[in-house]
C-alpha positions in Angstrom: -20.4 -10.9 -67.0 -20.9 -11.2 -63.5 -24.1 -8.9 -63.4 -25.6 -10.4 -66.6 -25.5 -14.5 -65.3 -27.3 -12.6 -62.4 -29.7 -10.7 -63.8 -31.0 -14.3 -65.7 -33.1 -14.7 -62.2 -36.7 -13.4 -63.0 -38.3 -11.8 -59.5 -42.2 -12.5 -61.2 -44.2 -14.4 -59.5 -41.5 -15.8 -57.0 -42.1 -16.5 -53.5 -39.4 -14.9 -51.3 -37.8 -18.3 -50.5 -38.2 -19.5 -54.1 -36.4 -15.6 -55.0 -33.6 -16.5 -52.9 -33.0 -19.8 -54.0 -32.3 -18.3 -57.5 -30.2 -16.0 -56.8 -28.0 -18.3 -54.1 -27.9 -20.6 -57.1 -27.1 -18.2 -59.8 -24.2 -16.6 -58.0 -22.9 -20.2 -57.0 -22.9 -21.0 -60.3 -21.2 -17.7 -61.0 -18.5 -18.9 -57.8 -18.1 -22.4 -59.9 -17.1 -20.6 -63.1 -14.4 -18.1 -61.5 -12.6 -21.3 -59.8 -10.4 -22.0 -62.9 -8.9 -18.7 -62.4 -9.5 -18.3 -58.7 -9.6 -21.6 -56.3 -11.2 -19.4 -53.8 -13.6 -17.8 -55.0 -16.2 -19.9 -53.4 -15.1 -19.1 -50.3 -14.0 -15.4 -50.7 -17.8 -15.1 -52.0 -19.6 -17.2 -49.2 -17.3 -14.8 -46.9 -18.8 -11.5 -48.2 -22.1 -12.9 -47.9 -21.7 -13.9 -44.4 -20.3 -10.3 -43.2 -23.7 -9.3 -44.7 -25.6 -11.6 -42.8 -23.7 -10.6 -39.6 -24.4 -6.9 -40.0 -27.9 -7.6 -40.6 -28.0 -9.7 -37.6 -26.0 -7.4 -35.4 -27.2 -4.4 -36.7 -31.2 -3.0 -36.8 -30.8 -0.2 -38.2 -29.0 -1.6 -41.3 -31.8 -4.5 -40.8 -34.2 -1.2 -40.9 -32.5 0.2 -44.2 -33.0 -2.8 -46.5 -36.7 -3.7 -45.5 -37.7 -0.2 -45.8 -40.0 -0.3 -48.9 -40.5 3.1 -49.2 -36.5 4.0 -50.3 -36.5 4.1 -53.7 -33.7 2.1 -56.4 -31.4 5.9 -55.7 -31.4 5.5 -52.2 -30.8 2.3 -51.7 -28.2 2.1 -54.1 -25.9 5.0 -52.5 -27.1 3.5 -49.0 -26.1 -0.2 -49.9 -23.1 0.9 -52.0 -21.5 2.3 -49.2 -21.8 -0.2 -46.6 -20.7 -2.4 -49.4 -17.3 -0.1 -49.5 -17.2 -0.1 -45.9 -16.7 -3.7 -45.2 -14.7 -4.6 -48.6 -17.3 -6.4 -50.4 -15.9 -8.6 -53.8 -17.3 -7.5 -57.6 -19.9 -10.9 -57.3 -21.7 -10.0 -54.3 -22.1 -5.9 -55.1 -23.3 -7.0 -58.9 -26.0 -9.6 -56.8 -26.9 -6.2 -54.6 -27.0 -4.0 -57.8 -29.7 -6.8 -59.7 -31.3 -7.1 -56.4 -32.2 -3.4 -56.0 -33.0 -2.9 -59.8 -35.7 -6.0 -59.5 -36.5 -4.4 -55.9 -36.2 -7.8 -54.1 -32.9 -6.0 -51.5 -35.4 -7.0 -48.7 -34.1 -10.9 -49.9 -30.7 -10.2 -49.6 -30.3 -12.4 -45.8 -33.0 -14.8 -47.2 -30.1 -15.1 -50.5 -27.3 -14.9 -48.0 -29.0 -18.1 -46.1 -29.8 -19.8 -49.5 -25.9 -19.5 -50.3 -24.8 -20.9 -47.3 -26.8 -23.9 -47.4 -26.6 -24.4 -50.7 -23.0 -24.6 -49.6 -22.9 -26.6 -46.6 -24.8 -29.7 -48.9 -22.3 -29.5 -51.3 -19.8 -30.0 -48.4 -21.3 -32.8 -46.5 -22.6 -30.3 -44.0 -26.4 -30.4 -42.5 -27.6 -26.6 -41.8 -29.7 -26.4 -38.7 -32.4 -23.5 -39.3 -32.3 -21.5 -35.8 -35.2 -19.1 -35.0 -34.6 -16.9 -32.0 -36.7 -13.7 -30.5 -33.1 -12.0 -30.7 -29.5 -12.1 -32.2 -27.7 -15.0 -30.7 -23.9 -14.9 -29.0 -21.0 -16.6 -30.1 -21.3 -18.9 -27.1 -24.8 -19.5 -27.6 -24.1 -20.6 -31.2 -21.4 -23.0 -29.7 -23.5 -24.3 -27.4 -26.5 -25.2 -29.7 -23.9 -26.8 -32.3 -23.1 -28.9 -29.4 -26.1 -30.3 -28.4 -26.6 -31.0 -31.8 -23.2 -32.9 -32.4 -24.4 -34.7 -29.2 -27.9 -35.4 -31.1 -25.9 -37.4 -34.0 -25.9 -34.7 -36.5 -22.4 -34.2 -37.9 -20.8 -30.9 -39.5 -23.6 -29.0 -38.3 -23.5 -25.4 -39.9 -26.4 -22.3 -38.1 -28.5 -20.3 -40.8 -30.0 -17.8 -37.9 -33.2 -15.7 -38.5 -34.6 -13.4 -36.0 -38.5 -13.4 -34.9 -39.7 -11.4 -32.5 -43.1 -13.0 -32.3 -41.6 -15.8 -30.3 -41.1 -14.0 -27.2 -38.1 -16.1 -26.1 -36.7 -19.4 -26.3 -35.7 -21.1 -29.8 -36.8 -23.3 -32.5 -34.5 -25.3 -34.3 -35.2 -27.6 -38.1 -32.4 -29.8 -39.3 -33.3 -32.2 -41.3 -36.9 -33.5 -40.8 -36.5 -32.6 -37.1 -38.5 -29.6 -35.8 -37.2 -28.7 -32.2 -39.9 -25.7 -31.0 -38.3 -24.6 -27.3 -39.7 -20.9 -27.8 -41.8 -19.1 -25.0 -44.5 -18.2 -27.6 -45.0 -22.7 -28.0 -44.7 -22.8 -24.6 -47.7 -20.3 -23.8 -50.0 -22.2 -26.5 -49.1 -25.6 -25.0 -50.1 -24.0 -21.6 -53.8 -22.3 -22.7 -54.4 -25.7 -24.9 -53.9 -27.6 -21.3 -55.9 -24.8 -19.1 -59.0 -25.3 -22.1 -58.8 -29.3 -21.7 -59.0 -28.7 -17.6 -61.6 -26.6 -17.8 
């Protein structure tokens, strides 16, 4: 049942973000329909989905596995399935990795994993804060940035954290309509757009 409310998601033609929005929303809907039976299964899925995210956060070479495009449905099956194991992942989530690799969209899974988990949040009163960094960040550095925002007037503030390289350093935080762009790479543009105007 699980597999099949999935598999309703059609990969054709979907942007990546639009992809991931679908499948967040078909597996919360799945979540809903299990809460009769099981009160937490909300939570016990939004868990899974957030060790995922973790390890693909903490973890490049797992990072690595799921972007490669070359690994075909096999391989990424066994590869997946095991990690899966490993970490004690519930029915829901290893269906959503099973549709994912059949409709090859596994790439998705943080993007879906994100989706969830704001999806989530908005049900729950709570504002996600997009966070873009140039590398994984700490525990303390998560605190520290949902301070500042708590100090900014945003309440129950909850991190969706993607990684970009191309930033060099810094941060760039959206939440709400607020873009805050702290990263080096900003920084360096701001600095050659001032040296042209001088010149």
């Amino acid at each position: 049942m699980a597999a099949e409310t999935i598999q309703t998601v059609s990969p054709s033609s979907l942007g990546a973000a639009g992809a991931a929005s679908r499948y967040a929303l078909a597996l919360l809907g799945l979540a809903d329909d299990l809460r009769p039976t099981e009160p937490g299964a909300v939570d016990r899925i939004a868990g899974d989905l957030e060790e995922l995210l973790t390890l693909w956060r903490d973890d490049a070479d797992f990072r690595d596995f799921i972007a490669d495009p070359r690994l075909d449905g096999v391989k990424q099956r066994a590869g997946m399935f095991a990690i899966l194991d490993r970490v004690k992942t519930g029915t829901e989530v290893r269906n959503l990795v099973g549709v994912m690799i059949v409709n090859r969209r596994l790439a998705a899974l943080p993007a879906v994993a994100q989706a969830f988990g704001a999806l989530l949040a908005a049900r729950r009163g709570q504002q996600t804060a997009e966070v873009v960094t140039a590398h994984a960040l700490s525990d303390t550095q998560r605190a520290q940035i949902v301070a500042r925002l708590t100090e900014a007037g945003y309440s129950g503030v909850r991190l969706s954290e993607s990684i970009d390289p191309s930033i060099l350093g810094g941060l760039i935080v959206r939440i709400g309509s607020r873009l805050y762009d702290n990263s080096i790479k900003s920084k360096l543009q701001r600095l050659q757009y001032a040296m042209k105007g001088a010149a």
